[in-house]
C-alpha positions in Angstrom: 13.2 53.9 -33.0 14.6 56.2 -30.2 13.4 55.4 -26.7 13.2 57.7 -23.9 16.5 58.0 -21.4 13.5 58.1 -18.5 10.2 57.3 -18.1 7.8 60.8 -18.4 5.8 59.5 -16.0 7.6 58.2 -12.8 11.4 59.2 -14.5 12.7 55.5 -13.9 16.0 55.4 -15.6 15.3 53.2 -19.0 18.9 51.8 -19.7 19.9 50.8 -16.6 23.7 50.1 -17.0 25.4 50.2 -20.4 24.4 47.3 -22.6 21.6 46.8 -20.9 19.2 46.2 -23.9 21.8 43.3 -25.7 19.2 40.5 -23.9 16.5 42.0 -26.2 17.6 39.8 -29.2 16.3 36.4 -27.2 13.1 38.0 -26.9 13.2 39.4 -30.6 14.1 35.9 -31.6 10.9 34.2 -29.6 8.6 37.2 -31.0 9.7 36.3 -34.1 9.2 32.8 -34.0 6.0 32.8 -32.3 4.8 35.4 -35.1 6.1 32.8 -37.6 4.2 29.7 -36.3 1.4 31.8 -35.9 1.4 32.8 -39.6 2.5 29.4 -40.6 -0.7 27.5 -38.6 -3.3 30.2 -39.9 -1.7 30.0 -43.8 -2.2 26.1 -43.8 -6.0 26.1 -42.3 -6.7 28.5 -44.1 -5.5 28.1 -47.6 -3.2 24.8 -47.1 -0.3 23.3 -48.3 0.8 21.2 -50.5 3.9 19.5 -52.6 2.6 20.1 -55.9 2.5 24.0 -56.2 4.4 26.7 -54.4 2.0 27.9 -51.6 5.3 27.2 -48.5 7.2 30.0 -50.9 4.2 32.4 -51.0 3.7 31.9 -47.6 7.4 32.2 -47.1 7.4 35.5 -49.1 4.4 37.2 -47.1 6.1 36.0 -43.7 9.4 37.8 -44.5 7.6 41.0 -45.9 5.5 40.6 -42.3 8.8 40.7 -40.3 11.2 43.5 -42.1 7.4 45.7 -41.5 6.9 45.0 -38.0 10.6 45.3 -36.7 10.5 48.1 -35.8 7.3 47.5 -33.7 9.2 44.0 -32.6 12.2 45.9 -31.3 10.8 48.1 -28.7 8.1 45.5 -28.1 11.3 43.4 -27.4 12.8 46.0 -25.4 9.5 46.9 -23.3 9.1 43.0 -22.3 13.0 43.0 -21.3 12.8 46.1 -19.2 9.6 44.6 -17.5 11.9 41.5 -16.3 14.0 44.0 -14.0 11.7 46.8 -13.2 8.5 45.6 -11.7 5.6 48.1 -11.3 4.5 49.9 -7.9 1.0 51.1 -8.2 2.4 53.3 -4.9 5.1 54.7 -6.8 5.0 58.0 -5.9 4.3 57.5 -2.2 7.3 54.6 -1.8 11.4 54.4 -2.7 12.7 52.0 -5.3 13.4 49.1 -4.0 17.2 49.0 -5.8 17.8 52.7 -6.0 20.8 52.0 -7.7 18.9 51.2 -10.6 17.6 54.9 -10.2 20.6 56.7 -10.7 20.7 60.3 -12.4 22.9 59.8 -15.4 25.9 61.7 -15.0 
């Protein structure tokens, strides 16, 4: 679950200030949802539900065992999106300067 301090590739600082990552949890939360609807809409077309058995709490069962697996997959997926929302991509990175080099700092 470890991330890299800097990018191998360009070295563009990951965390850029402390506590930078705490916004990751909104987009956690709408992976998570979205992941749920998802598995909720293809569980009723394909095998339905209904009042009179217990297919919600099967489906409720495998949805749960889905998320604890993929968390760790969510998290840096999470993490990844967040970091895209402040650091955009330069295909002329190496030719140009950052545009904030603050956010470019070494890390003391």
């Amino acid at each position: 679950m470890k991330m890299y301090d800097r990018c191998p590739v360009c070295d563009q600082r990951m965390e850029i200030e402390v506590g930078f990552y705490y916004g990751t949890g909104y987009v956690s939360y709408a992976l998570t949802v979205a992941l749920s609807v998802t598995t909720f809409v293809a569980w009723w077309v394909l095998i339905g539900m209904s009042v009179n058995d217990n297919r919600f709490f099967w489906w409720l069962g495998l949805n749960i065992t889905l998320l604890v697996v993929l968390q760790p997959y969510l998290m840096r997926l999470s993490r990844a999106i967040w970091l895209s929302f402040f650091v955009r991509y330069n295909a002329n990175w190496q030719a140009e300067k950052a545009e904030h080099p603050e956010y470019d700092m070494k890390i003391q």
